[in-house]
Each structure stands twice: as structure tokens, then as C-alpha cells.
C-alpha positions in Angstrom: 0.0 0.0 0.0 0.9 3.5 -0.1 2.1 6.4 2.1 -0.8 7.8 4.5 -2.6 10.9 3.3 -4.4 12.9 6.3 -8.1 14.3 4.4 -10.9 16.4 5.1 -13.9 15.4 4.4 -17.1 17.2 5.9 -15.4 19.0 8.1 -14.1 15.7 9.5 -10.4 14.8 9.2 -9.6 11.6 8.2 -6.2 9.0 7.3 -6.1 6.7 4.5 -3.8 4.8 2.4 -4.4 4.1 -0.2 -2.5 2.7 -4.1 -3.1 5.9 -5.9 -0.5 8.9 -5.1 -1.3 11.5 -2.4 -2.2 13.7 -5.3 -4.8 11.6 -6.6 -6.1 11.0 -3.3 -6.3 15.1 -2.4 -8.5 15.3 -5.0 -10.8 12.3 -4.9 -11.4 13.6 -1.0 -12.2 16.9 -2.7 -14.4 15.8 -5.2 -16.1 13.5 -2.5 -15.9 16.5 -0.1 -17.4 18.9 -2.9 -20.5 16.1 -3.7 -21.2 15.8 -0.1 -21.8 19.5 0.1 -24.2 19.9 -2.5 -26.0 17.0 -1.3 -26.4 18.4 2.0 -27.3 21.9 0.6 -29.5 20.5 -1.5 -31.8 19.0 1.4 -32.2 20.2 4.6 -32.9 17.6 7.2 -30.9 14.6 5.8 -29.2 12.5 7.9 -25.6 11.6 7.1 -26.2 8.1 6.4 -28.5 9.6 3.5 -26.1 11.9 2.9 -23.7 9.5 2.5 -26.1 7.0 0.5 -27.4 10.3 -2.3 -23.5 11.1 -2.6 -22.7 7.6 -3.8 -25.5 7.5 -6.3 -24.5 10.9 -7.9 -20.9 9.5 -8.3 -21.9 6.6 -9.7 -23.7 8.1 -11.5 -21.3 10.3 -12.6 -18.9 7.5 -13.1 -21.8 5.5 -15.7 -21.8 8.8 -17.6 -18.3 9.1 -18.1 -17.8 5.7 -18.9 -20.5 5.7 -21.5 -18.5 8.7 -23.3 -15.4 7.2 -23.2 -17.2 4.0 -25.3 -18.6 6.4 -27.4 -15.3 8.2 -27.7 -13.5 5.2 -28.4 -16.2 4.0 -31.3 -15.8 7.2 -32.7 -12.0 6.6 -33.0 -12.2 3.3 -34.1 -14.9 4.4 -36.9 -12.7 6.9 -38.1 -9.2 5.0 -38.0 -11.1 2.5 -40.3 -12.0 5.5 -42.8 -8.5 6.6 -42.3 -7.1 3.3 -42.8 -9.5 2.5 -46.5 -8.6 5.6 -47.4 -5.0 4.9 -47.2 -5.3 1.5 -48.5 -7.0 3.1 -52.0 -3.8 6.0 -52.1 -1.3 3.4 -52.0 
């Protein structure tokens, strides 16, 4: 594992280790940190266990998005190598 990274995370502080660097780390903590607020903004009255529970399912959520781009993305690319590729294949 490695080095321990002391974060914040609602206002709590917290130490993990984890595999990815401490930079990496920072700024999932923030990005958690940052999701956490805006669930709790957003609804007066939650507990922190649905706090915690809303803040999973938006980053998952945002997680499914991105990784349905990044298909798309990579169809795109593969579409247009192929084009790229005939094209080449007709030149020469």
C-alpha cells in the first residue's frame, strides 16, 4: 500500500492509504468532499447516512456517464481510423 494521506472530508479529518498517489487522493477527498456539500445543501434535514447513500449514487452516476462517453469516444476513434485506414489503402 501506499504512504498515509491525512483528508478532510465534511469537516471531519480523516487518514487513508491508499494505491493511488497522495495527489490523486487530495482530490478524490475533494471531489467527495465537494458532492457531499451539495448534497447536503440540497436537502435540509438529511441525515448523514443519506447523505452518504445520495453522494454515492450521484458519483456513480457520474462515473456510468463518463464511462459511456469514453465507449462512445472510443467508437468514434475506431470508426474513423477504419475510414482513415481504406482511405490509405485506396492511395497506396
Amino acid at each position: 500500500m501506499g504512504e498515509k494521506v491525512n483528508i478532510k472530508i465534511k469537516d471531519k479529518e480523516y487518514v487513508v492509504r491508499g494505491s493511488d498517489n497522495r495527489d490523486q487522493i487530495m482530490k478524490a477527498a475533494a471531489y467527495v468532499d465537494s458532492k457531499i456539500k451539495e448534497i447536503s445543501d440540497s436537502g435540509k434535514g438529511l441525515t448523514d447516512d443519506k447523505i452518504a447513500v445520495l453522494t454515492a449514487l450521484d458519483i456513480a452516476g457520474d462515473y456510468f456517464q463518463l464511462s459511456e462517453e469514453k465507449k462512445d469516444l472510443l467508437t468514434e476513434i475506431e470508426r474513423r481510423s477504419q475510414r482513415l485506414m481504406q482511405r490509405l489503402d485506396t492511395v497506396l
